[in-house]
C-alpha beads as a LAMMPS data file, in Angstrom:
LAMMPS data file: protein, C-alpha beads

420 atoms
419 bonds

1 atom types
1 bond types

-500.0 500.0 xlo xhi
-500.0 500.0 ylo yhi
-500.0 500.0 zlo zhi

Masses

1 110.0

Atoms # bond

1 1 1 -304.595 96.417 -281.778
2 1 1 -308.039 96.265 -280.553
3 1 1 -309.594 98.594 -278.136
4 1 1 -309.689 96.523 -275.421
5 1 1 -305.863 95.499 -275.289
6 1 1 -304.975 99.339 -275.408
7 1 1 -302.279 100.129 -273.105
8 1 1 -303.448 102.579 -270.162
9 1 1 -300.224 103.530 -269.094
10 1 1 -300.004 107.370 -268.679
11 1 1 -297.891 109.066 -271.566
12 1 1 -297.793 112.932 -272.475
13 1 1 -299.119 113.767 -276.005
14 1 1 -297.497 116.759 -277.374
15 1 1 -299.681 116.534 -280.020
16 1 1 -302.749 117.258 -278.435
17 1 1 -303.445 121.122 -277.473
18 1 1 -306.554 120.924 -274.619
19 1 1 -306.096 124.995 -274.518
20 1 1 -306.945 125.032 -278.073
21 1 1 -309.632 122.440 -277.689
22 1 1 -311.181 124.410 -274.755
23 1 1 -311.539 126.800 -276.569
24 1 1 -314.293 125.112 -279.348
25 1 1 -316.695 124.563 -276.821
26 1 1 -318.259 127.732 -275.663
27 1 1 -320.609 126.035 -272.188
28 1 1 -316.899 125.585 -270.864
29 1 1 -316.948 129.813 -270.531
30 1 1 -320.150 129.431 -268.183
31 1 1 -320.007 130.530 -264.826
32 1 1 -322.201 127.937 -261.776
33 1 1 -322.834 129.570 -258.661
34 1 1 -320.452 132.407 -259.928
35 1 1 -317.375 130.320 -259.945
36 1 1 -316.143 129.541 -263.165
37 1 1 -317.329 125.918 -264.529
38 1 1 -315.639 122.764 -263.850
39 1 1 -317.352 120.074 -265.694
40 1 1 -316.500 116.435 -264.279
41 1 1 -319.611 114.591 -265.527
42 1 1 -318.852 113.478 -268.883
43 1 1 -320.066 110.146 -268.156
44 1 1 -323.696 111.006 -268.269
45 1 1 -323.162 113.408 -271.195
46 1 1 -320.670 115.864 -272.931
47 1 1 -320.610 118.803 -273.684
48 1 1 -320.809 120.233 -277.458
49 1 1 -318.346 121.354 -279.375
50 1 1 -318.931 124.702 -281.909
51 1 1 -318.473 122.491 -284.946
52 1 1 -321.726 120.174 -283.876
53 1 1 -323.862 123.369 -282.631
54 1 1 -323.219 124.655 -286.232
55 1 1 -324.044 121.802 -287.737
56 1 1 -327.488 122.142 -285.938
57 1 1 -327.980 125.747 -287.021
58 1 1 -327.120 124.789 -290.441
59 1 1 -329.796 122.467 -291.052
60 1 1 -332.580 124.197 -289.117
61 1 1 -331.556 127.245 -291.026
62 1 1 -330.441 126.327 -294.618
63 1 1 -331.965 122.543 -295.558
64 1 1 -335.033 121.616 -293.335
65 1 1 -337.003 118.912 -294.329
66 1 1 -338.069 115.591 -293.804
67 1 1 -335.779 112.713 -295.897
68 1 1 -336.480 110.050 -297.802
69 1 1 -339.982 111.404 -298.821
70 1 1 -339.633 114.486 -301.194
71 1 1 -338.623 115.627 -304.411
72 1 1 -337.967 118.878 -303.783
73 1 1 -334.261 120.756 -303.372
74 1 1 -334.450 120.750 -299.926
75 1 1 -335.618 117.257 -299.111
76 1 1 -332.975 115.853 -301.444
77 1 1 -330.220 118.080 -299.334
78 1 1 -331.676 116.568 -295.950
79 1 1 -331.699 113.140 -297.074
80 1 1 -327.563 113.364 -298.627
81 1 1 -326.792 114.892 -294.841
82 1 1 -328.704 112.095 -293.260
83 1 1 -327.330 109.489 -295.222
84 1 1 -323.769 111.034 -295.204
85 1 1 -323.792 110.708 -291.853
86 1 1 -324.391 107.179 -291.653
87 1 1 -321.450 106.411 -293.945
88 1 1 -319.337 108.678 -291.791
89 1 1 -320.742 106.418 -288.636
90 1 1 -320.145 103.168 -290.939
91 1 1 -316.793 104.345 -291.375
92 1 1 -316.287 105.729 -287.689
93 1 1 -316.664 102.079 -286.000
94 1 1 -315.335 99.913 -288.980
95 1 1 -318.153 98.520 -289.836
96 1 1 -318.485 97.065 -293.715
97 1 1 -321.670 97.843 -294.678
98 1 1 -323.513 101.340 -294.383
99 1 1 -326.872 99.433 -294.029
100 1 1 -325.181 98.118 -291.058
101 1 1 -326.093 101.509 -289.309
102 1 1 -329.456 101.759 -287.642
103 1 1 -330.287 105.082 -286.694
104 1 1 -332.059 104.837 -282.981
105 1 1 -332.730 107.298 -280.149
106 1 1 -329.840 105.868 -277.658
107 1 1 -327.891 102.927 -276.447
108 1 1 -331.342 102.060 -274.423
109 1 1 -333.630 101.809 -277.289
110 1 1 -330.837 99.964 -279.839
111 1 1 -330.473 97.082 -276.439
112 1 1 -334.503 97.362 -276.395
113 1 1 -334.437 97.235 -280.450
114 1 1 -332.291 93.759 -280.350
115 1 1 -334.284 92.436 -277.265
116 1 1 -338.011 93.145 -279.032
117 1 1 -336.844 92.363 -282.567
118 1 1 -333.871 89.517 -282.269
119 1 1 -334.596 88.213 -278.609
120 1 1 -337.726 87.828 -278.096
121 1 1 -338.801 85.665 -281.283
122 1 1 -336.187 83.100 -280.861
123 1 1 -335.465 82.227 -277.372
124 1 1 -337.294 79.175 -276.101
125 1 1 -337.765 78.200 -272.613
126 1 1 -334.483 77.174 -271.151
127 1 1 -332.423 79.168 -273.403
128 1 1 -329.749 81.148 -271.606
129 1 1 -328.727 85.360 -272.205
130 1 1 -325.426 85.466 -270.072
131 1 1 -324.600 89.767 -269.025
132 1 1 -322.130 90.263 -266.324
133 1 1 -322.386 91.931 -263.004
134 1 1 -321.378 95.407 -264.020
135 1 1 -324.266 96.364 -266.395
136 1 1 -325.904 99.380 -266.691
137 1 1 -329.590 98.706 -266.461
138 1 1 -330.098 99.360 -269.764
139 1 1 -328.419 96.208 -270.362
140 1 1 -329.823 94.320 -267.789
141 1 1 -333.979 94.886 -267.263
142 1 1 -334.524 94.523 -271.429
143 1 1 -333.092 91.071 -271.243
144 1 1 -335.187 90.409 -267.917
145 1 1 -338.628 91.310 -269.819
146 1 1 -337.448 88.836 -272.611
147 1 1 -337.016 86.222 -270.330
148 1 1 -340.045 86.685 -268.544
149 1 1 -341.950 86.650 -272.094
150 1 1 -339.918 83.813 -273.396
151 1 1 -338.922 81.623 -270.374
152 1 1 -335.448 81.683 -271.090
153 1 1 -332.858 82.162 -268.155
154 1 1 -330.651 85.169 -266.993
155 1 1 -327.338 84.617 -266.207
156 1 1 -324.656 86.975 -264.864
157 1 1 -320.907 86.545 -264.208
158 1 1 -319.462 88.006 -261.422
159 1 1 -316.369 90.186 -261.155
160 1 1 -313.942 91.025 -258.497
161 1 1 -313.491 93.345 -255.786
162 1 1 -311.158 95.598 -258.545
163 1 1 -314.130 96.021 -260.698
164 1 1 -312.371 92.823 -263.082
165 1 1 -314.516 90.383 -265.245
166 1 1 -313.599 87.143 -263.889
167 1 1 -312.820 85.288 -266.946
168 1 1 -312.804 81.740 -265.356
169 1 1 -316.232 81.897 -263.828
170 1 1 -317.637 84.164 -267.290
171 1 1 -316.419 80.703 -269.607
172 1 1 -318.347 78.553 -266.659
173 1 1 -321.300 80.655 -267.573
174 1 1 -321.501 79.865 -270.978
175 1 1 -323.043 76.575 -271.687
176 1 1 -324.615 74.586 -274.831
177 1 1 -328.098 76.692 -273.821
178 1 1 -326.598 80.398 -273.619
179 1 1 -327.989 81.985 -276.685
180 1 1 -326.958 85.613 -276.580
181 1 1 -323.757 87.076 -274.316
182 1 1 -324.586 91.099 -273.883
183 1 1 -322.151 92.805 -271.982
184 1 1 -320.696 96.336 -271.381
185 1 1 -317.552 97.604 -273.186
186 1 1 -316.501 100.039 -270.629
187 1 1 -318.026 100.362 -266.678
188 1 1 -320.324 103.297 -266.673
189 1 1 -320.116 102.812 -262.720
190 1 1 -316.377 101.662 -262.764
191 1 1 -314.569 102.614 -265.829
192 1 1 -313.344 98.903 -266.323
193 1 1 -312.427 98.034 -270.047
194 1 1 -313.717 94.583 -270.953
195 1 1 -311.537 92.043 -272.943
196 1 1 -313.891 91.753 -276.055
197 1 1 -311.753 89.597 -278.196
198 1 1 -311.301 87.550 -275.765
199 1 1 -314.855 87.444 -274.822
200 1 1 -316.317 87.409 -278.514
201 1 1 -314.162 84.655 -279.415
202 1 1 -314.911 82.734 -276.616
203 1 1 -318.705 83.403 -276.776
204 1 1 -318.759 82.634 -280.530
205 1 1 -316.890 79.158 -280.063
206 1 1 -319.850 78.221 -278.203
207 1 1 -322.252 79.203 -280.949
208 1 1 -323.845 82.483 -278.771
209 1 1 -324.369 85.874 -280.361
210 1 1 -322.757 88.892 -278.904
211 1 1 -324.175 92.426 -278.151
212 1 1 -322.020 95.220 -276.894
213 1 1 -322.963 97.899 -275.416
214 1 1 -320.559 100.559 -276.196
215 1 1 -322.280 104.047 -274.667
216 1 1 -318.686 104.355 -272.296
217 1 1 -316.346 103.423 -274.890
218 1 1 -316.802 105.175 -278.284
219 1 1 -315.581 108.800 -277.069
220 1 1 -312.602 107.238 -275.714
221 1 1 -311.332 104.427 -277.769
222 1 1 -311.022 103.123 -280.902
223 1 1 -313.373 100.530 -281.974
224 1 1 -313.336 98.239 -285.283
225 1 1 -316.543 96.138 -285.131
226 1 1 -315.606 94.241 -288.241
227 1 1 -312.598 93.319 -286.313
228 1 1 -313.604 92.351 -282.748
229 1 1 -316.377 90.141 -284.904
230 1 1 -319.671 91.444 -282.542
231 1 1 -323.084 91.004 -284.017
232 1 1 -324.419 94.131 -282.240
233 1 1 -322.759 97.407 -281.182
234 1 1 -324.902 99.824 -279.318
235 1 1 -323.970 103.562 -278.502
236 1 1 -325.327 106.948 -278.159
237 1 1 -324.744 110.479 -279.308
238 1 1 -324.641 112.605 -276.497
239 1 1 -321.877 110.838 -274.582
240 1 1 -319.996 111.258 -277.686
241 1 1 -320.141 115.003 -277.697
242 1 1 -323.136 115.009 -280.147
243 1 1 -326.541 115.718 -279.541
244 1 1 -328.984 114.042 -277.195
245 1 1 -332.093 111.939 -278.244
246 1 1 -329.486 110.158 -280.849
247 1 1 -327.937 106.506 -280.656
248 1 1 -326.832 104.024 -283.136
249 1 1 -327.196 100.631 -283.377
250 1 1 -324.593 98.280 -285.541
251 1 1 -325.836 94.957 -286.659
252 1 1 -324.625 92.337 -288.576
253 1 1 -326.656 92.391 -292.193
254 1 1 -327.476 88.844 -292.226
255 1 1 -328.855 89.139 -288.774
256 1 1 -330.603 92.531 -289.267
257 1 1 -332.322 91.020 -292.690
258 1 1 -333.372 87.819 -290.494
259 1 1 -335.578 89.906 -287.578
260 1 1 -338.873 91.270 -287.900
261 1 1 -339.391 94.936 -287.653
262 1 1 -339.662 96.500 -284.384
263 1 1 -341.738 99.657 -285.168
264 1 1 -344.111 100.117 -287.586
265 1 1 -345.237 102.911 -289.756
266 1 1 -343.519 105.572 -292.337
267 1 1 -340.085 104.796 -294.122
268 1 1 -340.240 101.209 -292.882
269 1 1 -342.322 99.834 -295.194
270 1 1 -342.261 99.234 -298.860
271 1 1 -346.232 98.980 -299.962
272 1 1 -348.986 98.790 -297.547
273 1 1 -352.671 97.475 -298.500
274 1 1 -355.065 96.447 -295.680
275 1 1 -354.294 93.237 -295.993
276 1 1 -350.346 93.108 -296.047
277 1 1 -347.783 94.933 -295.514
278 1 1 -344.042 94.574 -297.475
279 1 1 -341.249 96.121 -295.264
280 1 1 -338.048 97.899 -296.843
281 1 1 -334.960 96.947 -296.609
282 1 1 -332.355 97.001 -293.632
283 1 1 -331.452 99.755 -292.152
284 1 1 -334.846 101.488 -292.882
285 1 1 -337.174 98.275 -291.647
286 1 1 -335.808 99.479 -287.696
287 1 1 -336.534 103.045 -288.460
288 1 1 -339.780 104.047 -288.477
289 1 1 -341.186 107.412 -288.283
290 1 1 -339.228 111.197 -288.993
291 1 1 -336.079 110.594 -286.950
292 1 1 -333.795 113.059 -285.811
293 1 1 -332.626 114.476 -288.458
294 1 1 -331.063 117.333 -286.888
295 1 1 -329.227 114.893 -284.301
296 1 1 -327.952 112.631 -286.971
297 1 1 -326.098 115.645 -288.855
298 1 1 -325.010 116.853 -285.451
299 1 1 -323.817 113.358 -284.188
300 1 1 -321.880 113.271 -288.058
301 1 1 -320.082 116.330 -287.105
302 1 1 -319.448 115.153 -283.523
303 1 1 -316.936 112.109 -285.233
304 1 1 -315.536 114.165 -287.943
305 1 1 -314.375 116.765 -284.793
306 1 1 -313.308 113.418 -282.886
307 1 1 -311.338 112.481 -286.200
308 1 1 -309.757 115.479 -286.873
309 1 1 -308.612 115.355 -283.375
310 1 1 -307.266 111.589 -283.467
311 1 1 -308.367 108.507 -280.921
312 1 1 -304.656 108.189 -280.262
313 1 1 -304.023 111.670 -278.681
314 1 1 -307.453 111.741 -276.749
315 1 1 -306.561 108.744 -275.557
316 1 1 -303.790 109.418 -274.108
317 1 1 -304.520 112.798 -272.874
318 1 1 -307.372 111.046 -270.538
319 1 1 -305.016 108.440 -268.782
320 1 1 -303.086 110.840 -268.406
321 1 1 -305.916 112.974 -266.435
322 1 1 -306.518 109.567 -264.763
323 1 1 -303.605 108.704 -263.626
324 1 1 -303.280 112.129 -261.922
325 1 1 -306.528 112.180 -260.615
326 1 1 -306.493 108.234 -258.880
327 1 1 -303.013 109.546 -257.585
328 1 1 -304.594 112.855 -256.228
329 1 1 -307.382 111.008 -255.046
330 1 1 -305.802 108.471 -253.453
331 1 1 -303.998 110.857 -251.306
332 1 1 -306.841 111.805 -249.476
333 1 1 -307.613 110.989 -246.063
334 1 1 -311.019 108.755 -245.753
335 1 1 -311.505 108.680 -249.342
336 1 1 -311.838 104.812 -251.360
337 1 1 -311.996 104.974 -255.074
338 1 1 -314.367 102.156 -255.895
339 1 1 -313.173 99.998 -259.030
340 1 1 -309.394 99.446 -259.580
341 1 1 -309.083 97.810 -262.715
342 1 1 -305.476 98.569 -264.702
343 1 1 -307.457 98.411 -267.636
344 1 1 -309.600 101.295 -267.223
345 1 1 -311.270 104.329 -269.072
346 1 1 -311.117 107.739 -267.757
347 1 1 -313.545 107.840 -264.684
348 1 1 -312.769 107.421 -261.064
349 1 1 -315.982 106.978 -258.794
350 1 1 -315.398 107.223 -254.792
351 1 1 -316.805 107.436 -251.220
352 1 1 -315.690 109.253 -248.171
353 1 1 -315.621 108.267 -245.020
354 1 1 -319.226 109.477 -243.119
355 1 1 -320.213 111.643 -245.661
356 1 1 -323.300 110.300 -247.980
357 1 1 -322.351 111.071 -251.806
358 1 1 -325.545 113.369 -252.588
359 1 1 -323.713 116.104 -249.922
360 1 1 -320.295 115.658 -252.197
361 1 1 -322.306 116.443 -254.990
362 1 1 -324.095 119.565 -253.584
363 1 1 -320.525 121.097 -251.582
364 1 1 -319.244 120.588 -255.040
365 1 1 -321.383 122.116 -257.169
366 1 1 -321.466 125.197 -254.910
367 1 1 -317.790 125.614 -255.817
368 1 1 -318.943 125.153 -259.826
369 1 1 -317.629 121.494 -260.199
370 1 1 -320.318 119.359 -261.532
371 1 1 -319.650 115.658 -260.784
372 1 1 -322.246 112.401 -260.622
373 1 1 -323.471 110.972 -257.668
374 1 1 -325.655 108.437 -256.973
375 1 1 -325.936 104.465 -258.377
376 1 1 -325.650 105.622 -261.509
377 1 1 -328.199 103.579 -262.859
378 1 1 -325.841 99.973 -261.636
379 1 1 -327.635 99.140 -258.530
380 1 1 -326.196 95.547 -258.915
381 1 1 -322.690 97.121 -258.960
382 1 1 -323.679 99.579 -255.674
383 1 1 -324.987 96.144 -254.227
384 1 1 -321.543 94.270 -255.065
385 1 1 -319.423 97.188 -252.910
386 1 1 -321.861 97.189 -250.181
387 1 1 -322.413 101.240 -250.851
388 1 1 -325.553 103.076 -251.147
389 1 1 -324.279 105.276 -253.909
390 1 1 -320.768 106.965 -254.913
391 1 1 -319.338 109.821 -256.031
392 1 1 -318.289 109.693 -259.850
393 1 1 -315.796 112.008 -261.695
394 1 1 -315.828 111.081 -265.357
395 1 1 -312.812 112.936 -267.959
396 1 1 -313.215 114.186 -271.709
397 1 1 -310.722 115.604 -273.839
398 1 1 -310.948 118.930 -272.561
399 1 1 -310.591 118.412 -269.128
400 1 1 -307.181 119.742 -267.501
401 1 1 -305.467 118.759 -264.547
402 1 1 -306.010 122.287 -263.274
403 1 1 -309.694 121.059 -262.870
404 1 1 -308.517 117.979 -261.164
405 1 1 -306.924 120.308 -258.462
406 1 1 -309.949 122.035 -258.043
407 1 1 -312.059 118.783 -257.378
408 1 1 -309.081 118.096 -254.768
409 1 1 -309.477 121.509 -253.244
410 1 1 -313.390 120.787 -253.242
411 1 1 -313.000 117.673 -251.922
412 1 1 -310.929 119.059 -248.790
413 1 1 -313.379 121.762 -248.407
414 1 1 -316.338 118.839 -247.801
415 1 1 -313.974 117.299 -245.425
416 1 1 -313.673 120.247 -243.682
417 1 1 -317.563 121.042 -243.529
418 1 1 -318.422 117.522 -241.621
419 1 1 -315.531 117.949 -239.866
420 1 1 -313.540 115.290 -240.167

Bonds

1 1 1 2
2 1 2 3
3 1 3 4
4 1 4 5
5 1 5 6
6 1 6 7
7 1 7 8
8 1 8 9
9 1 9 10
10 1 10 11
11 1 11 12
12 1 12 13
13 1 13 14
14 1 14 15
15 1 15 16
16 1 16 17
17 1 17 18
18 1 18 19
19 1 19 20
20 1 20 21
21 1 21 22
22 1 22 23
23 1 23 24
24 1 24 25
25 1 25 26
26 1 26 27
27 1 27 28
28 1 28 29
29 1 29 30
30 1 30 31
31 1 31 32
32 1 32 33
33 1 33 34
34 1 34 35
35 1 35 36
36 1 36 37
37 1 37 38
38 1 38 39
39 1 39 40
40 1 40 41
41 1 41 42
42 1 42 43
43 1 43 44
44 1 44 45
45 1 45 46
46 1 46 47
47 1 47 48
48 1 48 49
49 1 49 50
50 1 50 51
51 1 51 52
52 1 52 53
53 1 53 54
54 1 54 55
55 1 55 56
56 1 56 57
57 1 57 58
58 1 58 59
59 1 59 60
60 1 60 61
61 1 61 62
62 1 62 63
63 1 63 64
64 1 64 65
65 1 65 66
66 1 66 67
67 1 67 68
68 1 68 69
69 1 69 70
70 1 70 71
71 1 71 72
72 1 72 73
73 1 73 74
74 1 74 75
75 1 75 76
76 1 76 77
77 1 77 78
78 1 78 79
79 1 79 80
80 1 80 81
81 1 81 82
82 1 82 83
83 1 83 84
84 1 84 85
85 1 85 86
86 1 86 87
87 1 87 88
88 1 88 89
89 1 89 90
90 1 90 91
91 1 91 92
92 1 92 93
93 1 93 94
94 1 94 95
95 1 95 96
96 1 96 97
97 1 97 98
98 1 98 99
99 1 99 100
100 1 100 101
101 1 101 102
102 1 102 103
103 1 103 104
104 1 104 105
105 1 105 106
106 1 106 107
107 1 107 108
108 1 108 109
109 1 109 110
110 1 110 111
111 1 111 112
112 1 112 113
113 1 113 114
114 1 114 115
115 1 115 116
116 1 116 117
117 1 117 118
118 1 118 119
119 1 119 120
120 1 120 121
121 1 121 122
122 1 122 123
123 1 123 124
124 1 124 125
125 1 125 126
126 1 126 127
127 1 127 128
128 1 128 129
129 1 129 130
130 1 130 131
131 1 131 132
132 1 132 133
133 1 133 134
134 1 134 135
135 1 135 136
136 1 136 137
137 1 137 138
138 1 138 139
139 1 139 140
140 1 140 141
141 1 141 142
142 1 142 143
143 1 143 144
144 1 144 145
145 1 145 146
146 1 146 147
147 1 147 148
148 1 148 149
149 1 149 150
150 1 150 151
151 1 151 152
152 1 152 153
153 1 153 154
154 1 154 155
155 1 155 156
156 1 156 157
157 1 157 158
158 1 158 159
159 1 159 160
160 1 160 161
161 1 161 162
162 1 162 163
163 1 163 164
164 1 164 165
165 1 165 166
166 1 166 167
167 1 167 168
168 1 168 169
169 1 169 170
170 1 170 171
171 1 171 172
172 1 172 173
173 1 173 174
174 1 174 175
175 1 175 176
176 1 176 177
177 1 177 178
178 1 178 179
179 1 179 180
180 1 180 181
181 1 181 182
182 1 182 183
183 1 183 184
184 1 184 185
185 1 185 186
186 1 186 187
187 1 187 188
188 1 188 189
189 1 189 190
190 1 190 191
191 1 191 192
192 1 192 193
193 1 193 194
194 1 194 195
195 1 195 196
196 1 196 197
197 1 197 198
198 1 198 199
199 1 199 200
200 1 200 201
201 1 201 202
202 1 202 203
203 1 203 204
204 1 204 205
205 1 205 206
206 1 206 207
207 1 207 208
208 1 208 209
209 1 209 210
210 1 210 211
211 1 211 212
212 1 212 213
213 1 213 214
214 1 214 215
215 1 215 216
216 1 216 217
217 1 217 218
218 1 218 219
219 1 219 220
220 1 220 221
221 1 221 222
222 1 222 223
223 1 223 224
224 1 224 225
225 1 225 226
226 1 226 227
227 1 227 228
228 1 228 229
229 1 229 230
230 1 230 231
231 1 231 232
232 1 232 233
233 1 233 234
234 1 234 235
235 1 235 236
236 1 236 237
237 1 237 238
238 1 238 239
239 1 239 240
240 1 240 241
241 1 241 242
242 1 242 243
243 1 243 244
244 1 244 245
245 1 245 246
246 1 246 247
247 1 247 248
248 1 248 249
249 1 249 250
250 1 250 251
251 1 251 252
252 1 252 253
253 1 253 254
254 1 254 255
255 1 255 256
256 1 256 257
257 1 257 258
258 1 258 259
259 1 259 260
260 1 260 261
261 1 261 262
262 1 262 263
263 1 263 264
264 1 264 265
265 1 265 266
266 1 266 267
267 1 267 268
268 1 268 269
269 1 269 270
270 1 270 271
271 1 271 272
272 1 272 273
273 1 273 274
274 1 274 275
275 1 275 276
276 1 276 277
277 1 277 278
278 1 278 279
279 1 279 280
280 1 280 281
281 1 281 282
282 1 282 283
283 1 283 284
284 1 284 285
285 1 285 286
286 1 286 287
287 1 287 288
288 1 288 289
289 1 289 290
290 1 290 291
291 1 291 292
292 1 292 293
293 1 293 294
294 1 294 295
295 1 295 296
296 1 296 297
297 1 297 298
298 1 298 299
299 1 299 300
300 1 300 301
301 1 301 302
302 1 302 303
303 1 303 304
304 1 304 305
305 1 305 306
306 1 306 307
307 1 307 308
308 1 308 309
309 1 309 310
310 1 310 311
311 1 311 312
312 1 312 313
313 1 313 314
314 1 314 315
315 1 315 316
316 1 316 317
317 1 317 318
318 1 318 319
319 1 319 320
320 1 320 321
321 1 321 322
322 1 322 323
323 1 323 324
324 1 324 325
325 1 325 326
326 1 326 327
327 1 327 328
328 1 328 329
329 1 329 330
330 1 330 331
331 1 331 332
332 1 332 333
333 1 333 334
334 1 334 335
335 1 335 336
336 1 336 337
337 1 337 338
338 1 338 339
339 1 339 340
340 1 340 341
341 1 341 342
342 1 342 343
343 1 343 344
344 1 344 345
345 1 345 346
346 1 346 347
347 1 347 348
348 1 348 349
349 1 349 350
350 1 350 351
351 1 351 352
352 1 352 353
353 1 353 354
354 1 354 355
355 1 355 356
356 1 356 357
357 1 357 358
358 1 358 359
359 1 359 360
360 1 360 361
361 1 361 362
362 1 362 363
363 1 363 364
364 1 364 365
365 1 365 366
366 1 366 367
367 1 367 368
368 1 368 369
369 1 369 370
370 1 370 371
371 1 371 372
372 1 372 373
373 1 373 374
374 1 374 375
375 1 375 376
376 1 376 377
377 1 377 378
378 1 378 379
379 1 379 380
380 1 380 381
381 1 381 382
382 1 382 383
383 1 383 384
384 1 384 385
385 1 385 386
386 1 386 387
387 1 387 388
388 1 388 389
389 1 389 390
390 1 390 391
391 1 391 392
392 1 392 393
393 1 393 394
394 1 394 395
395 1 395 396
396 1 396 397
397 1 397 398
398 1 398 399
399 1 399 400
400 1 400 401
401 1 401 402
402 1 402 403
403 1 403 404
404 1 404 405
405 1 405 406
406 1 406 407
407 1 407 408
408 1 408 409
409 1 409 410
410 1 410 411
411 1 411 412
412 1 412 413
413 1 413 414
414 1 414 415
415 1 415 416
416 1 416 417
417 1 417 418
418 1 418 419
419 1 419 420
């Protein structure tokens, strides 16, 4: 089953102990504005679990040293972490070929990576990129820069008033001229879980190549690239309780092998002479430079804890957290959850009646609850609802409902301030 036809329906796990889990991830003991810390923004980040911040420690302490470059004991050990981890990434999102796994600083720079290096050297004027109405930026203004260097055309298929892809008008929108279909796997704004077979099959019958961009999806749901057939797969590390300033991009080999390198200098290249340079192999031709090598172990350890864990009992442990919160939520007087979908990840974002979503934010996080407000970096999507901003409440695996109740109470509390 792929990730996108998961059902969503709430079920109890009794395999899955969040007291126990709580319990490996020592910020959740941290006290904000001495109340005791409620942490509802997972969508912008999560926090770390004790296995990843050892994993740190353990390099910085026992094996630093730059890979691929030295002979010595504790280069070698570096380099076996480093690549290590990108087998256990390979193996994490299915994909068949370690050198698959490109190594990048987040889901921004791998969408940047395929724009520059893929993109930009083959569109022609004319040429189509098709995204749909509920990107991130990230997904949107690379693909605006390549058609303003290239000529090509931006296209965009709209969805509904549930926060739905509209299928119909999305197979309009590709045409004999649409070259590359990049579109989000789950709403960052909306929580909305895309159809991807459906849409990669679709987009590949026409001939276009497909880019996901995965940043809301990988901490929450399964994902087989070799079997939903994408050419690229773009995530990062820090939504998926690893650490920041790491991302991975997958690529197909054949397609990797065919671009140019974006970046140039150390561990990219093969020889260099003033007059020409020979570039290494795929993955290393895309990664140029020392790259976090820390991060990379750290992000390694982040999947084997998500693993050990299972997808299945996460899973199900967040829709169940959603399902209580949208009914919760839903309950309250002058509040609209904004985005509906009944295929959705576990996020609810929201506005309340005469009460701007910055104030939410700031009644909240006197009470310790730390949610996201604002346009969340999907102005189009802000645009589409006719709201300025909204209020966004985003669920990880060791989120309870307890903390659900205490957004409730919170939210009653900034009801009760402006009076309503």
């Amino acid at each position: 089953m792929s990730s996108s036809m998961i059902n969503t329906q709430p079920r109890l796990s009794h395999e899955f102990d969040v007291g126990s889990v709580r319990q490996d991830f020592p910020i959740l003991n941290t006290s904000v504005h001495h109340q005791k810390l409620v942490y509802l923004d997972n969508a912008a980040t999560t926090q770390k679990p004790q296995a990843v911040l050892d994993a740190l420690t353990h390099y910085y302490q026992h094996d630093n040293a730059n890979v691929h470059r030295g002979v010595h004991a504790l280069s070698e050990r570096a380099t076996q972490a480093f690549e290590a981890a990108r087998e256990t990434v390979r193996h994490f999102i299915g994909a068949r070929h370690a050198q698959e796994i490109i190594f990048v600083r987040s889901t921004t720079e791998a969408i940047n990576l395929v724009a520059g290096s893929f993109a930009r050297p083959r569109l022609k004027p004319d040429d189509e990129i098709l995204i749909t109405e509920m990107e991130h930026h990230s997904n949107i203004v690379p693909w605006q820069l390549v058609c303003q260097q290239t000529g090509a055309c931006l296209k965009v298929a709209p969805m509904d008033d549930q926060g739905i892809l509209q299928m119909h008008e999305f197979e309009k929108q590709i045409g004999p001229r649409t070259r590359l279909v990049a579109l989000t796997h789950v709403s960052n704004a909306l929580g909305s879980i895309n159809p991807l077979q459906e849409i990669i099959h679709l987009a590949k019958s026409r001939g276009a190549v497909v880019l996901i961009d995965g940043a809301q999806a990988v901490a929450h749901l399964p994902v087989n690239v070799s079997q939903l057939n994408c050419d690229f797969y773009a995530f990062s590390g820090h939504k998926l309780y690893g650490p920041t300033g790491t991302g991975v991009l997958y690529g197909r080999a054949e397609l990797l092998e065919s671009m140019p390198p974006w970046q140039g200098g150390g561990d990219m290249i093969r020889s260099v002479t003033f007059e020409h340079t020979e570039y290494n192999d795929i993955p290393y031709k895309f990664e140029a430079g020392t790259p976090d090598i820390a991060g990379v172990i750290g992000l390694a350890a982040a999947i084997r804890y998500l693993e050990n864990l299972g997808l299945g009992p996460i899973h199900a442990h967040e829709q169940t957290l959603l399902h209580y919160a949208t009914e919760r939520l839903s309950n309250l007087p002058g509040l609209r959850i904004i985005g509906q979908s009944p295929q959705k990840s576990s996020l609810i974002s929201f506005v309340m009646d005469g009460v701007h979503p910055h104030d939410i934010g700031t009644i909240l996080d006197g009470e310790g609850i730390a949610i996201r407000t604002g346009h969340h970096c999907a102005m189009p999507i802000m645009d589409h609802f006719k709201v300025p901003a909204t209020a966004r409440a985003s669920f990880a695996l060791y989120n309870t409902t307890e903390e659900i109740d205490a957004l409730v109470s919170g939210l009653n509390h900034v009801t009760q301030w402006f009076g309503k």
